[in-house]
C-alpha positions, 0 to 999 in steps of 0.5 A: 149598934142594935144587935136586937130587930123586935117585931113591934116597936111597943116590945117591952120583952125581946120578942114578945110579939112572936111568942107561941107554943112549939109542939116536940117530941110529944110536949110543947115549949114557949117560944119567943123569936128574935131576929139578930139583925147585925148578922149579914147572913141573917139568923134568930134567936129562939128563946125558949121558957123564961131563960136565965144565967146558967141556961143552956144555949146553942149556937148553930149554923145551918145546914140543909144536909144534915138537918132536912134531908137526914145526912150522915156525913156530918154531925150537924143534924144530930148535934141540932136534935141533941141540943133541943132535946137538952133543952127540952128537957130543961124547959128553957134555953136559948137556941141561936141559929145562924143562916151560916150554909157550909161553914159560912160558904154557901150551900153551892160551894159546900157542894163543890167542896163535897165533889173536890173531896170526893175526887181529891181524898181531902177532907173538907177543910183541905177541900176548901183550901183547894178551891180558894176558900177559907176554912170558915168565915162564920161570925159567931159575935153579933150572935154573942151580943145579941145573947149579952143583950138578952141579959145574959152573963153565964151560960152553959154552951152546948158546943165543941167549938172553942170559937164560939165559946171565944166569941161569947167570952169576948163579949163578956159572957162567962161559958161552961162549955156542955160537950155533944158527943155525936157517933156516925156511921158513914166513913166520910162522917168519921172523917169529917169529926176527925178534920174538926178535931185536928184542922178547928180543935174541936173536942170531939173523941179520937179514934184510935185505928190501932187499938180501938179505944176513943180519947178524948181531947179537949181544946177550949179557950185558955188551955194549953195544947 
């Protein structure tokens, strides 16, 4: 199966054909895109400098929300801007974005699940099951084997999901999990780190209401709860 689509069949390097230099934050990162075409909803991968074992990478899904129109009901925006900025800082890293709109939904349906939160009280995760819908249908392997098939055996996944770092373990990719501890302001925001937390084990700081202090817990692959 061709995880890979390359722009030119004449490629001798993932991507080559689209290098270029992406102006951010006041510097400029080589960059090379790949389209990951097993992937249904559609996604690429953005290679930045001259990776290897041990880079930093980060998958992330789409979101209009939080990533365009500055949204602080979620964490999505933030964790993309923290992820680059760690990357940037590296000079090299992989990003791998997936057009996974609203947990795989679709960006209507993540608005319907808004509004029945809105009037209901549930969270999203709950909202979802109220409309007839499962809490995630994201796929997170096609992406970890276009990672594989970049040469990829290691990484450090900035992530505080433990599904995407089962879907690059399954692949054979060995994963340092790299937290984003992410802080927002708005009510929904802090219950929407609580939903992930408690519906998708994320491991993200519990706010503790009566004392005040945050704990963190951790959940990745192979940990006991």
């Amino acid at each position: 199966m061709t995880i890979l689509s390359f722009g030119s069949a004449a490629s001798t390097r993932a991507g080559s054909d689209t290098a270029h230099r992406l102006g951010r934050a006041g510097g400029q990162l080589p960059v090379r895109v790949v389209e990951i075409a097993d992937l249904h909803d559609g996604g690429h991968l953005l290679v930045f400098g001259e990776p290897g074992d041990g880079c930093l990478v980060r998958l992330h899904s789409r979101c209009l929300y939080g990533e365009s129109l500055g949204s602080d009901d979620c964490d999505c925006g933030a964790e993309l801007r923290t992820a680059m900025d760690r990357i940037q800082a590296e000079g090299c890293g992989v990003l791998v974005y997936l057009e996974q709109e609203g947990r795989g939904a679709g960006l209507i349906w993540k608005a319907r699940g808004y509004r029945e939160s809105e009037l209901s009280g549930a969270d999203t995760f709950q909202a979802y099951e109220r409309l007839g819908l499962p809490a995630d249908t994201r796929r997170f392997a096609p992406a970890a084997d276009a990672l594989a098939e970049l040469g990829l055996r290691r990484v450090r996944l900035l992530t505080n999901n433990p599904d995407k770092c089962r879907a690059l373990t399954d692949a054979g990719i060995d994963v340092d999990p790299v937290p984003l501890t992410i802080t927002l302001s708005s009510t929904r925001g802090r219950r929407y780190l609580q939903a992930k937390r408690v519906h998708r084990h994320h491991t993200i700081p519990v706010d503790d209401q009566v004392t005040g202090t945050r704990r963190r817990m951790w959940w990745w692959p192979g940990r006991r709860r």
